[in-house]
Structures are given as structure tokens and as C-alpha cells.
Wavefront OBJ file of the C-alpha trace (Angstrom):
o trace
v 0.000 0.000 0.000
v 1.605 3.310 -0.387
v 1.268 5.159 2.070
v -0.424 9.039 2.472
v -3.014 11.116 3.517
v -5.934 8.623 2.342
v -3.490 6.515 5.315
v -5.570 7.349 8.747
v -2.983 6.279 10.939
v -0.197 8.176 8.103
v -2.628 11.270 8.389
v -2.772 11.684 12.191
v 1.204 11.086 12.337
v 1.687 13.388 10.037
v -0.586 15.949 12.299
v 1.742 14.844 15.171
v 4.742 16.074 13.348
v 2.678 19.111 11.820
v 2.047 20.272 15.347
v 5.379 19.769 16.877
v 7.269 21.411 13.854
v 4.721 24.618 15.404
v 5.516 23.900 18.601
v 9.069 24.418 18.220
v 9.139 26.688 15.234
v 10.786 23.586 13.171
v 11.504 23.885 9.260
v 11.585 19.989 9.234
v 10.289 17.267 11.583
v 10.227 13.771 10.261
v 10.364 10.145 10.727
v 12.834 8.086 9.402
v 13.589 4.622 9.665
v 17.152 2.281 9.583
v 16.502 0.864 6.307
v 16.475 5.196 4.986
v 13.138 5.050 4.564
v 11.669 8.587 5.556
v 8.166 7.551 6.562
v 6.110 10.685 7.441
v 7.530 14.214 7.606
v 6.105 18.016 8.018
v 7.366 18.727 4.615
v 9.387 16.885 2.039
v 13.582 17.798 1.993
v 15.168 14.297 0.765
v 18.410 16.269 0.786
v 17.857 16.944 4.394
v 16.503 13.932 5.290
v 19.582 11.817 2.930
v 21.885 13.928 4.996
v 21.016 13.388 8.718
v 20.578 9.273 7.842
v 24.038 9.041 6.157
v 25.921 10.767 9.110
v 23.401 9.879 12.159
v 21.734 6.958 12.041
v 23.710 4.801 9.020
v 26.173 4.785 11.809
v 24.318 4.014 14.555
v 22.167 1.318 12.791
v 23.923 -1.795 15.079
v 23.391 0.429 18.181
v 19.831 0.459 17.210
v 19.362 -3.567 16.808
v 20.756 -3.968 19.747
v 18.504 -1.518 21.801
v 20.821 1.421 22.709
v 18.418 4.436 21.465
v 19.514 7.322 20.010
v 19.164 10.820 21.914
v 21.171 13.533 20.090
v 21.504 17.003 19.167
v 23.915 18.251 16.423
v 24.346 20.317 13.655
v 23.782 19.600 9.985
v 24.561 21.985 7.477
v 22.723 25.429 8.412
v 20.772 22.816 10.762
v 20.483 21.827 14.468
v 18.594 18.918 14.760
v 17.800 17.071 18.026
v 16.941 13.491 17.212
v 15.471 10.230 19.320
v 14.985 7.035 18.321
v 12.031 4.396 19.041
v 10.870 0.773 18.576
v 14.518 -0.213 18.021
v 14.333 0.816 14.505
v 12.790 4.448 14.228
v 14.144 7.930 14.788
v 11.810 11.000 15.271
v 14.248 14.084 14.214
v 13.590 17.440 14.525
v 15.343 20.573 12.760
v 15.578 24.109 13.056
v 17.960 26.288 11.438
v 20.610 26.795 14.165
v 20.997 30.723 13.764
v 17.009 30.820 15.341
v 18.123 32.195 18.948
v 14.369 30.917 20.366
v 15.695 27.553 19.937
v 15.877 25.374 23.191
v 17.528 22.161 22.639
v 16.438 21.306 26.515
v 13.108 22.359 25.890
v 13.252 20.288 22.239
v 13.965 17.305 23.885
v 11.095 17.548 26.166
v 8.559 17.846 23.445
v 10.086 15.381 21.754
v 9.317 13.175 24.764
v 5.802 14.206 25.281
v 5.174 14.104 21.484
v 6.935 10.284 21.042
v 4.071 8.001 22.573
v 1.476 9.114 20.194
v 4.475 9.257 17.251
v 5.600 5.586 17.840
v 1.969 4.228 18.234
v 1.156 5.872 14.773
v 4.029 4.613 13.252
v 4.289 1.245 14.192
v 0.483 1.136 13.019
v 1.384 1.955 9.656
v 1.001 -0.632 6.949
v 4.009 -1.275 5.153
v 5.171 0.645 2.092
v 5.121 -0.679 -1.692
v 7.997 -1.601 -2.462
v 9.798 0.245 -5.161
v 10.947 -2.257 -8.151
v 14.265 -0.424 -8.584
v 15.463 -1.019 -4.542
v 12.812 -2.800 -2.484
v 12.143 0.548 -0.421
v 10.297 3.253 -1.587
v 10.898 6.355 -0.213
v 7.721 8.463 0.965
v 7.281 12.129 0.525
v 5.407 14.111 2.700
l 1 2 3 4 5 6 7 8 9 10 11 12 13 14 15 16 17 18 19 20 21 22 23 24 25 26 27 28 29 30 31 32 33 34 35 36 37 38 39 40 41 42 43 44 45 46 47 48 49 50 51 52 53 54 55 56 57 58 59 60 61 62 63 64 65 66 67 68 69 70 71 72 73 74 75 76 77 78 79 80 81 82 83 84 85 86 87 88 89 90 91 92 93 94 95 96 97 98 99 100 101 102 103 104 105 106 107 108 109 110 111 112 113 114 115 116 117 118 119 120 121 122 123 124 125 126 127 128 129 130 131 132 133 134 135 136 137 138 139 140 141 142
């Protein structure tokens, strides 16, 4: 099934990460997944999204299997992005361009705590993508 707004559960996740992005005045707030699959985001930025998997999470993918989670904040390009991973597998990141002096990586992290139970409960309900005939995983825009 590809996945999208007619989704319910892809629909209210993507309201999730709407909402935070507001909440902390993000330009993008996503989920992505070990196998670089970005499954719901407040706006569509592969390059953003290609970016923080290649140097965050491509790296940390072992860590992940083996249940260490992920709780970072660094910079990317014009970026800070504070980042937390869930269900072994999944990483809710959220960035803001890291010249914004409102941004409060403490206060980030907490809404990124009080957001992730309704994030991770919407995303592990998700059916799973089509698979794309030219790598096995296609990558959603949204």
C-alpha cells in the first residue's frame, strides 16, 4: 500500500509532526527509519533527510538492533537537529535552522518526549510501504 493522507494512521502522524514542527518553530520534523526510509515528515527535503541518515543513524544502525536508542543534538549543514529514536528501529528528528536564537535544545527534547508516545503508536500502526521495483524501499514524501 503506499502510504499518504488517504493513510488514517499516516494522516494523524503526520498531524503529530505538523504540530510539533509549530511547537518548536521547526523547518523539518520527520520520521525516518534504519533501512532510509523517511516515513512521514512536516514537509518533504530528501536532501535533508539523505543527509542526517548518512551521518546519524547509518552509523548508529547496530546500536539500534541492539537496543541502545539514540538521543542527540547536532548540527547539519545550516541545521540543528535534536533526534530520538524508538521501537529499536525508528528515529523521530527534529530541525531548526541553528541561527534561530528561540531555539531550546532542553526544551526540544522535552517535546520530543511528550510528542513520542502518540508518534511511535502511529508509526508502528502503519502498513508497510510498496515496495519500489528499482530497490525494495520506496521512499515516501510528505
Amino acid at each position: 500500500m503506499a502510504l499518504g493522507p488517504h493513510v488514517p494512521e499516516w494522516a494523524a502522524l503526520k498531524k503529530e509532526l505538523d504540530a510539533l514542527a509549530k511547537t518548536l518553530r521547526a523547518h523539518f520534523v520527520a520520521v525516518m527509519s534504519t533501512g532510509n526510509v523517511l516515513w512521514c515528515s512536516n514537509r518533504y527535503d530528501d536532501e535533508l533527510a539523505d543527509d542526517f541518515y548518512r551521518s546519524e543513524i547509518a552509523p548508529r544502525r547496530a546500536q539500534l538492533r541492539r537496543g541502545k536508542p539514540i538521543d542527540i543534538a547536532v548540527r547539519l549543514g545550516p541545521s540543528t537537529c535534536v533526534a530520538r529514536s524508538f521501537a529499536a528501529i525508528y528515529v523521530l528528528v527534529v530541525c531548526v535552522n541553528r541561527h534561530d536564537k528561540t531555539f531550546d535544545i532542553v526544551r526540544a527534547r522535552e517535546e520530543i518526549r511528550r510528542a513520542l508516545p502518540r508518534v511511535e503508536a502511529l508509526t508502528v500502526a502503519l502498513p508497510p510501504p510498496d515496495p519500489s521495483p528499482a530497490d525494495g524501499v520506496e521512499k515516501l514524501r510528505g
